[in-house]
Steps between C-alpha positions, in 0.01 A plus 500: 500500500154550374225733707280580180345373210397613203117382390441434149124449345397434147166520402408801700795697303235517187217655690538822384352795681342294761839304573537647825190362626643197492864584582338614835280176535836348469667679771241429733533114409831530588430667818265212620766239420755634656297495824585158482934564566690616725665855516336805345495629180398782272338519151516772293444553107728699323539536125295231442626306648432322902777442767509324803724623744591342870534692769711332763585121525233284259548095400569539105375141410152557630472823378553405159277212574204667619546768225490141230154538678363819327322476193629806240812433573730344250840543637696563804829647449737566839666802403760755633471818476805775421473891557631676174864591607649486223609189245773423701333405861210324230811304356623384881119405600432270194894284513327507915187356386652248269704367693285406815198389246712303281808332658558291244615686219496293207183676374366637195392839548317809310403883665185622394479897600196668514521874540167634605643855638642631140765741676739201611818585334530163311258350237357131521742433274784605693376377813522169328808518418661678773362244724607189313846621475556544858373199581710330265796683702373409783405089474713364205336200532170638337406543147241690319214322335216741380300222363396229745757639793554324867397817648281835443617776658247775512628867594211737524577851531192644646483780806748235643662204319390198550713144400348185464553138335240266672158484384316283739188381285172623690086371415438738259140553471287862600493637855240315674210754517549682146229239360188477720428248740314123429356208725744192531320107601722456654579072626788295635637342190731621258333672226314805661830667710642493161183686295526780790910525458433550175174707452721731785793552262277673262429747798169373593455540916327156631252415760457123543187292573577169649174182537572334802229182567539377892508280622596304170783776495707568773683804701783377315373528162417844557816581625663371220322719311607793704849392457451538146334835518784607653793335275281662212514866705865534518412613095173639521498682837244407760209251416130574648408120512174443534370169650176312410348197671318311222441162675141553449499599156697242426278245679222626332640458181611177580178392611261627237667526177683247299830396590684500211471848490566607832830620406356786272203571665718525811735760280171697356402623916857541565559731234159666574610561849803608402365739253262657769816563743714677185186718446468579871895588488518663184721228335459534109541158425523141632838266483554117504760283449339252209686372232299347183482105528703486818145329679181418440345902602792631272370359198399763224133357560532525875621865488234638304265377748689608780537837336099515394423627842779807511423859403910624585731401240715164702872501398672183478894552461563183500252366222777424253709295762644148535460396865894472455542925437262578782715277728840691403339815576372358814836444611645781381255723698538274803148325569571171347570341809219654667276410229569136551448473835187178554248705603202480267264783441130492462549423082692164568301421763145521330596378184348257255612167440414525126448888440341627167762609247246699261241611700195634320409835619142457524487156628744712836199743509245286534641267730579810718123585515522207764656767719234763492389587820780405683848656379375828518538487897770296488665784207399801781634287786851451309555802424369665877713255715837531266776619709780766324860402596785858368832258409810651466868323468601611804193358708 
């Protein structure tokens, strides 16, 4: 019955003069996630408002799925369009439309007319009420409830006139692009697939930068990863996921500085490294998926030193988290089960058996003196030999 939809957005209605901008960063969203279905289709703004029209055959449940996908969006409306001939033929189309949407007529129902094009005969009020009442003649069985009804009816009398009752809830957020781009450490547990969901929503474009330690990690571990990257791109469009062998930086950590604080001396080089690729790719801004207490590096103590050795601001979306919330929104975006998968990463791996909780700054820079001479070859290396992997949903 359906072949279009109707795409609503929320935030980027208050934009003002620059709206557009992001109405069109929208549209190209769109565009890319609809690569993903079967069937062709065409977007077009109108009015302000965006449509999505199929052209031919096209599967409706995975259209509306990958369009769930685009951030911007906040809802999804299949929706029927009507040439203006005349009240009557509008009056035959809408008792059609109700009664294939809603067999069961038991329902609550209210109109809600909007009349953008001012020379339609009737008023919104009319419309209203002319609508109800032949509904009314039409399906006895309904009633009218203005206040919490069964169903919305929207009639929209625009260059054509569009009907609608479903509002299929979409991500919400800003069109992925409209906010800059930032650096996500990216690794293969739950927590960081989640901070790059959600730093995307807010229309930040992310590159990835993964720390993979062989032999003590394997193929599989990085894969994993990559299977993340790519659960996290069906939101953010394609990830430039950059790997970096740091088995021997990790080594020489291990091997000349104290173990208890492996872990965030460990963290201090990765973020450096990772800093030094978001400068190289114009990233304004590095992301990671810490949450305050969750471990002994996410203490408040342990972040500050971590953070010491960054001059980009880091952005941690999921700092005010229970492990609990980041796991709902882990399943909700679909890497949970990915995420859980036994194959450790090079922070399990290396880790101390009784790590520092409140590490004292300059007690971390001292004991990393022990490194002088040494990790700046090992720094260069890392960051020469690093391979760049493009991962998209489709791959």
């Amino acid at each position: 019955m359906f072949t279009a939809f109707l795409i609503k957005y929320a935030e980027i209605g208050v934009k003002g003069k620059n709206r557009y901008l992001f109405e069109d960063a929208l549209v190209q969203q769109i565009k890319y996630a609809l690569k993903r279905c079967e069937g062709e289709f065409k977007i077009r703004k109108a009015q302000g408002r965006i449509y999505v029209d199929a052209v031919g055959e096209f599967d409706f449940e995975e259209t509306v799925e990958n369009l769930q996908t685009v951030f911007g969006i906040s809802g999804i409306c299949p929706v029927v369009y009507v040439e203006d001939e005349g009240f009557e033929q509008l009056s035959k189309t809408i008792v059609d439309y109700m009664d294939r949407v809603y067999p069961d007529k038991n329902k609550t129902f209210k109109v809600v007319a909007r009349r953008a094009r001012k020379n339609y005969p009737l008023d919104t009020m009319e419309l209203n009420r002319e609508i109800g009442g032949v509904l009314l003649d039409a399906f006895p069985q309904l009633s009218v409830d203005v206040h919490e009804p069964d169903i919305n009816l929207y009639v929209e009398i625009r260059e054509k006139i569009y009907i609608y009752s479903r509002i299929i809830p979409g991500p919400c957020g800003m069109p992925v692009g409209t906010n800059g781009k930032a650096m996500l450490l990216l690794s293969g547990g739950i927590d960081s697939p989640v901070a790059g969901y959600m730093i995307s929503k807010r229309g930040v474009k992310i590159d990835a930068v993964y720390f993979h330690a062989p032999p003590y990690t394997s193929e599989r571990a990085k894969q994993k990863v990559v299977d993340l990257a790519r659960q996290v791109s069906r939101y953010s469009g394609p990830i430039y996921l950059h790997v970096v062998n740091f088995t021997d930086i990790q080594l020489a950590i291990y091997e000349k500085c104290p173990h208890e604080e492996l872990t965030i001396i460990m963290r201090r080089y990765m973020m450096k490294i990772a800093e030094k690729i978001a400068r190289d790719t114009e990233c304004l801004g590095l992301i990671t998926g810490e949450s305050i207490g969750q471990v002994a590096s996410q203490t408040m103590h342990s972040l500050y030193a971590t953070n010491e050795v960054c001059t980009l601001p880091v952005y941690r979306p999921c700092i005010g988290l229970d492990k609990q919330e980041i796991v709902e929104i882990s399943e909700k975006i679909g890497t949970y089960e990915t995420s859980i998968q036994p194959y450790e990463d090079c922070c399990t791996i290396f880790v101390a058996k009784h790590p520092v909780t409140k590490p004292n700054l300059e007690y971390i820079k001292r004991h990393e003196e022990n490194l002088t001479g040494v990790i700046e070859g090992l720094l260069e290396t890392a960051l020469s030999t690093k391979e760049l992997l493009i991962v998209r949903p489709e791959d």
